[in-house]
PDB file of N, H, CA, C and O in Angstrom:
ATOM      1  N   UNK A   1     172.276  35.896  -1.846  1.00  0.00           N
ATOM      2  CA  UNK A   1     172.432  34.568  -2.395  1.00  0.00           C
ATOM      3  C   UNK A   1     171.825  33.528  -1.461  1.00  0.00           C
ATOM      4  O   UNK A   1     172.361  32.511  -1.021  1.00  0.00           O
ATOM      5  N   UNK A   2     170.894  33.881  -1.302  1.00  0.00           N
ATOM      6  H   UNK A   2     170.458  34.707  -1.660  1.00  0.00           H
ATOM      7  CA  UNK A   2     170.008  32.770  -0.380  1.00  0.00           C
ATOM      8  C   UNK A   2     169.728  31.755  -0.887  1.00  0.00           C
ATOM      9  O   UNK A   2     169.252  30.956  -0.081  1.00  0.00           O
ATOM     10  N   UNK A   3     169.840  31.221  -2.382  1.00  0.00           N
ATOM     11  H   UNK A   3     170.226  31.870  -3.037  1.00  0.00           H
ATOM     12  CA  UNK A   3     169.293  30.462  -3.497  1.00  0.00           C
ATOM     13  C   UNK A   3     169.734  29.024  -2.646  1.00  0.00           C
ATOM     14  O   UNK A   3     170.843  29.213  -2.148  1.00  0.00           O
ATOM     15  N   UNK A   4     169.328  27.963  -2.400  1.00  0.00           N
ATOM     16  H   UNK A   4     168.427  27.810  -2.805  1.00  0.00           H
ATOM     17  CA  UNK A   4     169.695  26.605  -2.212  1.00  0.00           C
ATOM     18  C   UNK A   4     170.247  25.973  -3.544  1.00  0.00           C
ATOM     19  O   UNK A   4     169.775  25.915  -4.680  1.00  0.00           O
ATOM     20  N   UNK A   5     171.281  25.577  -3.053  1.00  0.00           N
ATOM     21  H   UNK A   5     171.664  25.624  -2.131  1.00  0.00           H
ATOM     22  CA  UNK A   5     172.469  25.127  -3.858  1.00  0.00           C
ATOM     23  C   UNK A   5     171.986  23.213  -4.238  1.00  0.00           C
ATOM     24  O   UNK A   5     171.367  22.732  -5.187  1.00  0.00           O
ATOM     25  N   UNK A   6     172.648  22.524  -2.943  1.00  0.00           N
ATOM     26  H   UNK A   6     173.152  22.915  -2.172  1.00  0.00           H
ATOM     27  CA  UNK A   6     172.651  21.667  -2.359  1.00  0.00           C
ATOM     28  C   UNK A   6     171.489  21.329  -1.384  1.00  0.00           C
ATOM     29  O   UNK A   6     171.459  21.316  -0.153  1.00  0.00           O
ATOM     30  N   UNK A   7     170.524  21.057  -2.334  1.00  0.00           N
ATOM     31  H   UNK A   7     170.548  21.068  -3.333  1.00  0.00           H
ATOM     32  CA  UNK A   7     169.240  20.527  -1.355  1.00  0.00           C
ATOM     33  C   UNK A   7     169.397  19.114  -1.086  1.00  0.00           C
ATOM     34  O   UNK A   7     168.390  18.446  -0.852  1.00  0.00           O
ATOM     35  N   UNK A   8     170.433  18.634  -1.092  1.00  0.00           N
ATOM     36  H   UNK A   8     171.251  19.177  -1.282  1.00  0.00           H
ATOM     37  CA  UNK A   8     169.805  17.030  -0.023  1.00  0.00           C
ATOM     38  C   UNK A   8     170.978  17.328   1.107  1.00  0.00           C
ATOM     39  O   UNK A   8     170.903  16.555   2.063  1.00  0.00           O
ATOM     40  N   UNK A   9     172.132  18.376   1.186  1.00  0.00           N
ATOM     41  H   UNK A   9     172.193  19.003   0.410  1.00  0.00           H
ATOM     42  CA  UNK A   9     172.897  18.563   2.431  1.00  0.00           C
ATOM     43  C   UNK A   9     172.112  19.844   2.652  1.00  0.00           C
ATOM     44  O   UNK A   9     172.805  20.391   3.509  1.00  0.00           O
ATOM     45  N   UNK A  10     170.933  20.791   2.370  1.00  0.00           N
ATOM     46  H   UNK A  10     170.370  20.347   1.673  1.00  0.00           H
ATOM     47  CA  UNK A  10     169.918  22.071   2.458  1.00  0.00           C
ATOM     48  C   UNK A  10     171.314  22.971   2.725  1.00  0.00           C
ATOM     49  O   UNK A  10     171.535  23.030   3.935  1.00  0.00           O
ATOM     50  N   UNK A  11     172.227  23.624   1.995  1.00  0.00           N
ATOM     51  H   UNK A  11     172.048  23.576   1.013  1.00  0.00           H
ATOM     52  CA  UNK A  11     173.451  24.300   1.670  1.00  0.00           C
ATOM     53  C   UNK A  11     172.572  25.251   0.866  1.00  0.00           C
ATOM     54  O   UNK A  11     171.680  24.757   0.176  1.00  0.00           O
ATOM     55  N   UNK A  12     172.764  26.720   0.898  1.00  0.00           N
ATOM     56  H   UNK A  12     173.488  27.121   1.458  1.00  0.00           H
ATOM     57  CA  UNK A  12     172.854  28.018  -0.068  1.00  0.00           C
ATOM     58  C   UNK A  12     173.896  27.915  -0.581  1.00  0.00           C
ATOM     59  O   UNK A  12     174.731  27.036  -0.370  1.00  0.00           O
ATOM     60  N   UNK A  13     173.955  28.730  -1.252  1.00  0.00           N
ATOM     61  H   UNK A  13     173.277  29.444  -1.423  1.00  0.00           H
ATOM     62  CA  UNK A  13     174.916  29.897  -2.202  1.00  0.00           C
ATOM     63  C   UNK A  13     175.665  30.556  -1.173  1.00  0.00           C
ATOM     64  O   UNK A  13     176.861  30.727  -1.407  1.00  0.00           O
ATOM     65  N   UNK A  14     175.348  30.832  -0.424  1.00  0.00           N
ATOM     66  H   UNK A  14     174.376  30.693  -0.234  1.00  0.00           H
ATOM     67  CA  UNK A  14     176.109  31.902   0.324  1.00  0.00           C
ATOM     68  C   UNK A  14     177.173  30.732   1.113  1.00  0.00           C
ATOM     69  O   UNK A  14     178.398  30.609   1.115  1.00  0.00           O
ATOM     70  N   UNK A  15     175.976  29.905   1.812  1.00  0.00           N
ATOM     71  H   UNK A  15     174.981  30.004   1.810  1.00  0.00           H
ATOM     72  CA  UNK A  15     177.263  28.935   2.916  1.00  0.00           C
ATOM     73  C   UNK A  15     177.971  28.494   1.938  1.00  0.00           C
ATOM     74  O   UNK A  15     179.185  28.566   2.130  1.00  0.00           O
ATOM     75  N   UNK A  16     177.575  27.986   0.777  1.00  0.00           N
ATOM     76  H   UNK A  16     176.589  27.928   0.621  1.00  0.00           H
ATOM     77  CA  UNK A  16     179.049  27.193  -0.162  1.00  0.00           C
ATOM     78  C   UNK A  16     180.112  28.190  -0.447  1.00  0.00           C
ATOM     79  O   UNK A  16     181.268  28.021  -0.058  1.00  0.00           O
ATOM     80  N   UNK A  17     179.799  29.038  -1.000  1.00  0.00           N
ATOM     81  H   UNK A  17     178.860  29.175  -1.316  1.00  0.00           H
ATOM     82  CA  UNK A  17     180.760  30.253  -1.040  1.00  0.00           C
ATOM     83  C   UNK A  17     181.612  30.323  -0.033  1.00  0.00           C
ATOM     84  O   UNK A  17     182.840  30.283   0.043  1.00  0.00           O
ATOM     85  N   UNK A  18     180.521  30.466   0.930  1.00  0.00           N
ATOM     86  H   UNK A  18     179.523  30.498   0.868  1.00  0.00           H
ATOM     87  CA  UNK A  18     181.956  30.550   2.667  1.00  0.00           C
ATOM     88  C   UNK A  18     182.894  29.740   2.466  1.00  0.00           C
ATOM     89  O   UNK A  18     184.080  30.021   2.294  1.00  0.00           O
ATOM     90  N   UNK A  19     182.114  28.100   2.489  1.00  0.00           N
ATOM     91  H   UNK A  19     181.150  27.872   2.629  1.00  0.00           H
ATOM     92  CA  UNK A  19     183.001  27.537   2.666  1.00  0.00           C
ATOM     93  C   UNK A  19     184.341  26.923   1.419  1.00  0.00           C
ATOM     94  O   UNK A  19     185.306  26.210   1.695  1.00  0.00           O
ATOM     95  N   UNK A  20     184.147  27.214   0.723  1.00  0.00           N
ATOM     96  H   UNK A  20     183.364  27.793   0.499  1.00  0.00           H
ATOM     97  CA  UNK A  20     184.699  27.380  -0.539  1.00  0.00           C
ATOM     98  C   UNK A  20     186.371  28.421  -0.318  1.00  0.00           C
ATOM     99  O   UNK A  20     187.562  28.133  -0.436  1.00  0.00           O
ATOM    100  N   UNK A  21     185.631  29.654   0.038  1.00  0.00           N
ATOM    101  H   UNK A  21     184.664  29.889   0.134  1.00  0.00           H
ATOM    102  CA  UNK A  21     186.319  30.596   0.777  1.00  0.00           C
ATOM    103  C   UNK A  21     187.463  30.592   1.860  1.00  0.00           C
ATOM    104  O   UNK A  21     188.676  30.656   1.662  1.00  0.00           O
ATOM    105  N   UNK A  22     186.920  30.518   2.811  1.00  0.00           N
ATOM    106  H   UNK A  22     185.934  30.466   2.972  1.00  0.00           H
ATOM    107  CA  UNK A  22     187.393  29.575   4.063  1.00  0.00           C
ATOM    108  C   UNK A  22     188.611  28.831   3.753  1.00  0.00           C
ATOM    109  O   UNK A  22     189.740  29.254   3.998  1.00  0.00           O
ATOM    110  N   UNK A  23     188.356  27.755   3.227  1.00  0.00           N
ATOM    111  H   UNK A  23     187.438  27.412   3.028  1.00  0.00           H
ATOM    112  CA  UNK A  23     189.364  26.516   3.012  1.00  0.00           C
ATOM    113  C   UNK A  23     189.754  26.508   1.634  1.00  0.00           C
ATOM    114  O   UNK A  23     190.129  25.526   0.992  1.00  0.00           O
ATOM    115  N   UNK A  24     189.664  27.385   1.338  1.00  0.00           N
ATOM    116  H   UNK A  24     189.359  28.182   1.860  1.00  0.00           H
ATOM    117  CA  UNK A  24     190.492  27.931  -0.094  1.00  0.00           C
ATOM    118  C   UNK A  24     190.461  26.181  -1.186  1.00  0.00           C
ATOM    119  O   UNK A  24     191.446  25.512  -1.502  1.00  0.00           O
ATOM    120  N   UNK A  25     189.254  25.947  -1.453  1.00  0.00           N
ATOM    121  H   UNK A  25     188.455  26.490  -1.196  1.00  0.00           H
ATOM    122  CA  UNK A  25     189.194  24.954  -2.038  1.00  0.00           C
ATOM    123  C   UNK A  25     189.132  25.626  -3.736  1.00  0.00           C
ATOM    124  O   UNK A  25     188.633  26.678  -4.137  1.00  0.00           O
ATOM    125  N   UNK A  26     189.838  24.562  -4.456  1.00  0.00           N
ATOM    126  H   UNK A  26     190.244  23.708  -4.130  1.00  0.00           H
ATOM    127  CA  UNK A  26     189.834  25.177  -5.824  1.00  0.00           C
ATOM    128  C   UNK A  26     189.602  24.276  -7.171  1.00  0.00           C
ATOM    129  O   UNK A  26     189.782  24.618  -8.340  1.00  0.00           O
ATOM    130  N   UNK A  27     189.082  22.844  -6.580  1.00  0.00           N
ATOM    131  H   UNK A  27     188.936  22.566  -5.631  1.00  0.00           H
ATOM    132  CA  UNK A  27     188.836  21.789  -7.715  1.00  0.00           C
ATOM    133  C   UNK A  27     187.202  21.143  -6.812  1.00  0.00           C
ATOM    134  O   UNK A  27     186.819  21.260  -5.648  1.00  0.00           O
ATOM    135  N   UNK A  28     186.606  20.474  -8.027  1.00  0.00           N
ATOM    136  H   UNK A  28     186.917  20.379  -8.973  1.00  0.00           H
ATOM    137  CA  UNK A  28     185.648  20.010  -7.582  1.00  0.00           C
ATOM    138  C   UNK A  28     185.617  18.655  -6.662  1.00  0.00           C
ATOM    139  O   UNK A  28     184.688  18.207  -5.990  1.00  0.00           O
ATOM    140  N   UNK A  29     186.925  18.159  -6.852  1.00  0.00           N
ATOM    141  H   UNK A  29     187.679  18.522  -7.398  1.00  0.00           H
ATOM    142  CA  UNK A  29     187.398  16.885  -6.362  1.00  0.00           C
ATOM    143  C   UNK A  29     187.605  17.335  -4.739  1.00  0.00           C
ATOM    144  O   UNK A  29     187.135  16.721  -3.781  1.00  0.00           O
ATOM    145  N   UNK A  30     188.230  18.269  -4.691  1.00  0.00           N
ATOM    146  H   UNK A  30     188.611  18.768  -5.469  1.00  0.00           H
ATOM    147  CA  UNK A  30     188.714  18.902  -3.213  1.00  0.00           C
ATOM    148  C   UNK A  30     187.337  19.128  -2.880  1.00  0.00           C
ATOM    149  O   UNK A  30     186.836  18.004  -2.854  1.00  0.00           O
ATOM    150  N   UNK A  31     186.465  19.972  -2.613  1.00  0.00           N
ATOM    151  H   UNK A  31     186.871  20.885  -2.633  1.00  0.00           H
ATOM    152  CA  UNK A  31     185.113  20.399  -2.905  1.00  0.00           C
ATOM    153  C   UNK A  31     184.050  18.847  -2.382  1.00  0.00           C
ATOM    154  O   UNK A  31     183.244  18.939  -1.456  1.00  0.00           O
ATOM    155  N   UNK A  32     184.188  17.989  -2.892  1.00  0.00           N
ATOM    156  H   UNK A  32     184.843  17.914  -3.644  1.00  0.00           H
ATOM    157  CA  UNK A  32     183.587  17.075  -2.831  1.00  0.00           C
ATOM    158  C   UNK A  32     184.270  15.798  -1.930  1.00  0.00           C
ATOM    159  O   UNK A  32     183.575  14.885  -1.483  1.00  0.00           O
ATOM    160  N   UNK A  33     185.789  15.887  -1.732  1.00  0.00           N
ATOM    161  H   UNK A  33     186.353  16.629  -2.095  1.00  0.00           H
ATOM    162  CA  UNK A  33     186.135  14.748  -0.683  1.00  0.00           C
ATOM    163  C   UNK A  33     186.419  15.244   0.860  1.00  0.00           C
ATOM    164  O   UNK A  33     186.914  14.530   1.732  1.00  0.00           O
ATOM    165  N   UNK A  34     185.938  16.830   1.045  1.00  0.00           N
ATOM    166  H   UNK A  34     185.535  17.409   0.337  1.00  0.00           H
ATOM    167  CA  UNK A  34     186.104  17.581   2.525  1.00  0.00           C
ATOM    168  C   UNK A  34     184.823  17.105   3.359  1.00  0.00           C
ATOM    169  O   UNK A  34     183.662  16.941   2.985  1.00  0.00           O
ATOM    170  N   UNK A  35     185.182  17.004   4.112  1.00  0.00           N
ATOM    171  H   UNK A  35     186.125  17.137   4.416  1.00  0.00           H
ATOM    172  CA  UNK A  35     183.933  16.576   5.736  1.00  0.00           C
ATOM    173  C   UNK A  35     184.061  17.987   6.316  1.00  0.00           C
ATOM    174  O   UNK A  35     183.653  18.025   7.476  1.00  0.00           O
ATOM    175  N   UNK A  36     184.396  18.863   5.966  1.00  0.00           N
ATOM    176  H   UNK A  36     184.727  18.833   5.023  1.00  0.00           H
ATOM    177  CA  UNK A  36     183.922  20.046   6.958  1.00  0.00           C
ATOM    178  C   UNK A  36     182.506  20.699   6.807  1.00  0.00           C
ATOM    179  O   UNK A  36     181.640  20.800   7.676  1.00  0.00           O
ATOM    180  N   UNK A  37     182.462  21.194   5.264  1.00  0.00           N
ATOM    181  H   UNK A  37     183.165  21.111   4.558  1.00  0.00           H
ATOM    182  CA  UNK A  37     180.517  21.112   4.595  1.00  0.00           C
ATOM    183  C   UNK A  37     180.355  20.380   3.960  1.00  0.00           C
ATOM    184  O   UNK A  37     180.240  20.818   2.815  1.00  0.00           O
ATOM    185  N   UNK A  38     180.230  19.004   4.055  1.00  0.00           N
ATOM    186  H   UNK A  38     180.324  18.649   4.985  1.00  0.00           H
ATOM    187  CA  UNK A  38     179.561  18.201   3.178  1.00  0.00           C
ATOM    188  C   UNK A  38     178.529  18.829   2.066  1.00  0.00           C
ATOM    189  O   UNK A  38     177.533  19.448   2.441  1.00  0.00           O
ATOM    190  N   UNK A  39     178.783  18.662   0.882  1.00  0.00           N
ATOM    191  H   UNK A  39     179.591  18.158   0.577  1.00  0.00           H
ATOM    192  CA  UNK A  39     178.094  18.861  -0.224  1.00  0.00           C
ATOM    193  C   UNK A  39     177.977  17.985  -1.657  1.00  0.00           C
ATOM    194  O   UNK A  39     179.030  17.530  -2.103  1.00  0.00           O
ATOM    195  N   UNK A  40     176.925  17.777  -2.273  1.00  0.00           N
ATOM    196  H   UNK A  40     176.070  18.148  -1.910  1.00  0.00           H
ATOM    197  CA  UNK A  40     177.593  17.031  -3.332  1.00  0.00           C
ATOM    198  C   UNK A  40     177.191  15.338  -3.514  1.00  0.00           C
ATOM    199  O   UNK A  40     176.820  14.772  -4.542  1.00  0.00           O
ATOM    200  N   UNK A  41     177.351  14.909  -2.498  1.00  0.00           N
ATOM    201  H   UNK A  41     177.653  15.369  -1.663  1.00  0.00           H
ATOM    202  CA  UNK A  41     177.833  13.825  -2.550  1.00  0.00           C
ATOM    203  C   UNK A  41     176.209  12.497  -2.412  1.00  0.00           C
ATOM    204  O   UNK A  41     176.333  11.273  -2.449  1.00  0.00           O
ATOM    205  N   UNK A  42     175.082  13.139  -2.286  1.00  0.00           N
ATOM    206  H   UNK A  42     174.982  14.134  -2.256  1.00  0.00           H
ATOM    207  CA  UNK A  42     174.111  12.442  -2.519  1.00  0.00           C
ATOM    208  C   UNK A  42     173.108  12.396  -4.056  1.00  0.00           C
ATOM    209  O   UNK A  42     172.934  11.414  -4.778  1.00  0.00           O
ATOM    210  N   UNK A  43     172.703  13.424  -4.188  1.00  0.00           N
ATOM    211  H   UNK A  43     172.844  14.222  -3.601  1.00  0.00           H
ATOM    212  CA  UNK A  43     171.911  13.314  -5.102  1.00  0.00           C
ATOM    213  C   UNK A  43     172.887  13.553  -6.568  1.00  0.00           C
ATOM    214  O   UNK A  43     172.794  13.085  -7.703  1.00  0.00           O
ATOM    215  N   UNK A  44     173.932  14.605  -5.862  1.00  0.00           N
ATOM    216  H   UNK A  44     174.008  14.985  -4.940  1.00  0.00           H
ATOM    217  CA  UNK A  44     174.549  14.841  -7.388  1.00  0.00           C
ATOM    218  C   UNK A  44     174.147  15.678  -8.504  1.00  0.00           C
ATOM    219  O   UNK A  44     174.561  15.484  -9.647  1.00  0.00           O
ATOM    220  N   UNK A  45     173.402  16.539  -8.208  1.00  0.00           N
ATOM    221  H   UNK A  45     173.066  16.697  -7.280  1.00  0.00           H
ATOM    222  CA  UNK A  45     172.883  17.263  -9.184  1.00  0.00           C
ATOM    223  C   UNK A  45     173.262  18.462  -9.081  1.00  0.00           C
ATOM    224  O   UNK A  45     173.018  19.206 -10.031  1.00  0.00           O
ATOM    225  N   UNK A  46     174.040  19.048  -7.781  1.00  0.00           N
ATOM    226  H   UNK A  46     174.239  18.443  -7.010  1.00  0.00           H
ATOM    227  CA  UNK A  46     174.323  20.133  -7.811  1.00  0.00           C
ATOM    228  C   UNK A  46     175.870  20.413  -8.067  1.00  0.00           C
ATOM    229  O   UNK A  46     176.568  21.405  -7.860  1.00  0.00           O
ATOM    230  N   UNK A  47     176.135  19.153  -8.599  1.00  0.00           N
ATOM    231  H   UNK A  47     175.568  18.347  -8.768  1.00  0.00           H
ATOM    232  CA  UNK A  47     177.473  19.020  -8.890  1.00  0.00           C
ATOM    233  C   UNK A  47     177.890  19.906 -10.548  1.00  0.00           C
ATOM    234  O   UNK A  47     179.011  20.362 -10.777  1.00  0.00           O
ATOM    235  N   UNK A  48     177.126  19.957 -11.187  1.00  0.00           N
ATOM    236  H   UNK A  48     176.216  19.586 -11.001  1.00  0.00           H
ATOM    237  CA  UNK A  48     177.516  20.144 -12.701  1.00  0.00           C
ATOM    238  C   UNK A  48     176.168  20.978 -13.500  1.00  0.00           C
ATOM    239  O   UNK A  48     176.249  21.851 -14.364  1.00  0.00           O
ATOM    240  N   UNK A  49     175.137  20.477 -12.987  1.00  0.00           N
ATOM    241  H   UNK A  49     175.071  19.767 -12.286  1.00  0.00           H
ATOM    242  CA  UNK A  49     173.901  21.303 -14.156  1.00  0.00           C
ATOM    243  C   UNK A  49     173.119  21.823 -13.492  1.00  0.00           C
ATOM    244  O   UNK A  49     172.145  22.384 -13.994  1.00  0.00           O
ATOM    245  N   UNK A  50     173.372  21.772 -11.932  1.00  0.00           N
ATOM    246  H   UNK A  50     174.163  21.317 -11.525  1.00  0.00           H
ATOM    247  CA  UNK A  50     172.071  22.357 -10.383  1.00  0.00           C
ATOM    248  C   UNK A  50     171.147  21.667 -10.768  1.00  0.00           C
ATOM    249  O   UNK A  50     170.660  21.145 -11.771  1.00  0.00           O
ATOM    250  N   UNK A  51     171.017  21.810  -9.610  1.00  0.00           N
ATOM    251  H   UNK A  51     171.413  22.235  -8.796  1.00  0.00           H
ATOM    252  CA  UNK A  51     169.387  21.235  -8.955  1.00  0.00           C
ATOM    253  C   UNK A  51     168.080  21.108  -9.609  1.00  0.00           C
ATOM    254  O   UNK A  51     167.260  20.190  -9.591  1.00  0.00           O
ATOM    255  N   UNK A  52     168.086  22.567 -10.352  1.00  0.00           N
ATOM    256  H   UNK A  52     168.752  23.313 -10.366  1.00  0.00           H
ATOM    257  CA  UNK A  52     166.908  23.310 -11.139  1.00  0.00           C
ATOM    258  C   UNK A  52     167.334  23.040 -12.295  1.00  0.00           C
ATOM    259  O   UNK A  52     166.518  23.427 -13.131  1.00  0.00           O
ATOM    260  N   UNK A  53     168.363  22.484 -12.816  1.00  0.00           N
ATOM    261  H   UNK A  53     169.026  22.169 -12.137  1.00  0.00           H
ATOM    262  CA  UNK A  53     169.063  22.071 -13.991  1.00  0.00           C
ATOM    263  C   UNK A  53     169.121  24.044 -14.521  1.00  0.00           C
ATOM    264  O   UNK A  53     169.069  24.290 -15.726  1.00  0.00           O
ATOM    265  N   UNK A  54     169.212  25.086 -13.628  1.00  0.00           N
ATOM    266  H   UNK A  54     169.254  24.887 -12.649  1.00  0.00           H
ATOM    267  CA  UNK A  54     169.471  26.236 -14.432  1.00  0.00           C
ATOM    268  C   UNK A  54     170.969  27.066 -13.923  1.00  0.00           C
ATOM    269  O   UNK A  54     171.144  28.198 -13.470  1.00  0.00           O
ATOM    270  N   UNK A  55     171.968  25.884 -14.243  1.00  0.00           N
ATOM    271  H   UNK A  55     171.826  24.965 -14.611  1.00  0.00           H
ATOM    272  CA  UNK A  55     173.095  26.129 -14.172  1.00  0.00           C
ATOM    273  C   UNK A  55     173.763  26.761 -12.688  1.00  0.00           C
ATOM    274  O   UNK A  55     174.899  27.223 -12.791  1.00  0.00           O
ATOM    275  N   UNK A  56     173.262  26.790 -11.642  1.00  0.00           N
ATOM    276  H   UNK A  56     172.339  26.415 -11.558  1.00  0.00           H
ATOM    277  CA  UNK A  56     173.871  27.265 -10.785  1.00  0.00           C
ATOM    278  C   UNK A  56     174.314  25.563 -10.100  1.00  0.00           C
ATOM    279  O   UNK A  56     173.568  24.602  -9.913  1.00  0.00           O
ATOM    280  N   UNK A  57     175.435  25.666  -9.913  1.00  0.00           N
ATOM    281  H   UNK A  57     176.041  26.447 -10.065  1.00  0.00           H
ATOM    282  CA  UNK A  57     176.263  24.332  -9.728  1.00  0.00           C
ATOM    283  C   UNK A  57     177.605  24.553  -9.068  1.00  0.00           C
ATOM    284  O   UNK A  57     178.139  25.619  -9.376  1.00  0.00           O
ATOM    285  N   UNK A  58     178.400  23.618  -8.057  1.00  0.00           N
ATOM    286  H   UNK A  58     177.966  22.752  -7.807  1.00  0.00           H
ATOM    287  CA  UNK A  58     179.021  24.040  -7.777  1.00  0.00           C
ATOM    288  C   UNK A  58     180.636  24.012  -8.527  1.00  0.00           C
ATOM    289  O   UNK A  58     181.675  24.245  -7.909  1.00  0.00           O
ATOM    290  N   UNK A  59     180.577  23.790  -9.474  1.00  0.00           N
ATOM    291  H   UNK A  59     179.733  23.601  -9.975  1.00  0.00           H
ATOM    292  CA  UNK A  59     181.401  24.129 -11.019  1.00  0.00           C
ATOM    293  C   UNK A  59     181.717  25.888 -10.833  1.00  0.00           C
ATOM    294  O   UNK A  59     182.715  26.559 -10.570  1.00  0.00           O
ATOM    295  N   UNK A  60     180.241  26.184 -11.138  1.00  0.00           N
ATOM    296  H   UNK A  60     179.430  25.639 -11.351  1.00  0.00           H
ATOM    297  CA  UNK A  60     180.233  27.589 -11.500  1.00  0.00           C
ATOM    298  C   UNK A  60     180.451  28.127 -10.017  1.00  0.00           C
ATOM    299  O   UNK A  60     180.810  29.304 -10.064  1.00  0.00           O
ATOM    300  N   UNK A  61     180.391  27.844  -9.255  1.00  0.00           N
ATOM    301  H   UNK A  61     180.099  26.888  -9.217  1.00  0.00           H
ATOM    302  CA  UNK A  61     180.277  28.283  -7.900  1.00  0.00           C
ATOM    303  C   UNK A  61     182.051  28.508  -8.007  1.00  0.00           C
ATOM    304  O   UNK A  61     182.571  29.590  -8.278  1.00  0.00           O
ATOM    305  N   UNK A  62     182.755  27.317  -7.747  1.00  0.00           N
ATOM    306  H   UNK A  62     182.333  26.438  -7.526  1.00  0.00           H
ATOM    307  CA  UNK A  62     183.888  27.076  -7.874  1.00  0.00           C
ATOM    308  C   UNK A  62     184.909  27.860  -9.152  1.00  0.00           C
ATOM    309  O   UNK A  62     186.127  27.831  -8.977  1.00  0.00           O
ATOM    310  N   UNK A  63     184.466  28.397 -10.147  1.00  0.00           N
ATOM    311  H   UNK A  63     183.477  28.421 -10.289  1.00  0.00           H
ATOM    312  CA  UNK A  63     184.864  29.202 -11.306  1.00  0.00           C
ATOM    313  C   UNK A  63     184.603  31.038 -10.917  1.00  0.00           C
ATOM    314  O   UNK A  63     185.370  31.975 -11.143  1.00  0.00           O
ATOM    315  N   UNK A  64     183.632  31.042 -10.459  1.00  0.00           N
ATOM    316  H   UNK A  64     183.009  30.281 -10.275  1.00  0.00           H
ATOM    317  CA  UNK A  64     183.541  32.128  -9.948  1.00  0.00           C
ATOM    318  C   UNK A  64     184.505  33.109  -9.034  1.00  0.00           C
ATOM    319  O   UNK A  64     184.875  34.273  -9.194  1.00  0.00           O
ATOM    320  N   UNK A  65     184.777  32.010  -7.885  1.00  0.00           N
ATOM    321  H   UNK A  65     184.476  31.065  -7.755  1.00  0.00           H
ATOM    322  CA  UNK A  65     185.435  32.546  -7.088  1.00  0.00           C
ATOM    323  C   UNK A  65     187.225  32.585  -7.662  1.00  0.00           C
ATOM    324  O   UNK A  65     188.145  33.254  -7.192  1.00  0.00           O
ATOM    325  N   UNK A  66     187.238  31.961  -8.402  1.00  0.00           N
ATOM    326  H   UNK A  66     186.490  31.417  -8.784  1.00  0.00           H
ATOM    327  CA  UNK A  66     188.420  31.419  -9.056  1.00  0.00           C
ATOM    328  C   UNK A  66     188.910  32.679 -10.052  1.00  0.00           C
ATOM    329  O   UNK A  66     190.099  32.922 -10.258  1.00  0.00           O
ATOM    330  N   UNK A  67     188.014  33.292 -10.524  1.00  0.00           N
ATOM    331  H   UNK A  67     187.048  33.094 -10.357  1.00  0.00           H
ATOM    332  CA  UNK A  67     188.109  34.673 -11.167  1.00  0.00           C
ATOM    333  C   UNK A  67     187.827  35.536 -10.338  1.00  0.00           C
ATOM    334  O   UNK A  67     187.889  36.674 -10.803  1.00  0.00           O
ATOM    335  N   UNK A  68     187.522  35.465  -9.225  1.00  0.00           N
ATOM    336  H   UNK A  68     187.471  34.540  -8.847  1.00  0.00           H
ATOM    337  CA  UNK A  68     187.286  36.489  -8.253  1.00  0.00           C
ATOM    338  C   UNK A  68     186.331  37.702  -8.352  1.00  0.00           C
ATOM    339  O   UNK A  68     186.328  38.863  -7.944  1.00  0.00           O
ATOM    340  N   UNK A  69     185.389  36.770  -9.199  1.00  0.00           N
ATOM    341  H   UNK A  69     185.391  35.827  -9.530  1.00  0.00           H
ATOM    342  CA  UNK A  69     183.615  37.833  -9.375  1.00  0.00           C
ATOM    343  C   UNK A  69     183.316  37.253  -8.079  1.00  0.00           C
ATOM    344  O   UNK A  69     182.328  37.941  -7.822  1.00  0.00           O
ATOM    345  N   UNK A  70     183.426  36.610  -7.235  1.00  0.00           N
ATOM    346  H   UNK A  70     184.229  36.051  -7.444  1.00  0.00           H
ATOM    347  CA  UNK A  70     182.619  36.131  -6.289  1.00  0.00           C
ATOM    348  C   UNK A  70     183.385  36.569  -5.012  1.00  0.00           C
ATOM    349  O   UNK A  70     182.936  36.297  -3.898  1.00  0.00           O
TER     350      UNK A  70
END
């Protein structure tokens, strides 16, 4: 999962996951008001439809792990 998630904080897939992981975050609100990996919070696009607009977002990021495919 090398894919860049969060290109204006340059975040993968993998580090969001960690940190997702890590700090057992489980809403997008939590997700988005933490200072430990900043993510999210500039451009906004990787918030809901990604970057590439081809759905990898941290929604799905956050749903994933939440069902525990991830």
């Amino acid at each position: 999962m090398d894919r860049t998630l969060c290109t204006c904080n340059a975040l993968t897939v993998e580090e969001i996951l960690t940190c997702i992981k890590e700090h057992n975050f489980t809403t997008l609100e939590e997700l988005l008001d933490q200072d430990i990996c900043p993510m999210g919070d500039k451009c906004e696009l990787c918030r809901e439809a990604g970057y590439e607009n081809d759905g990898y977002s941290l929604l799905m990021l956050l749903a994933l792990v939440k069902q525990k495919r991830l």
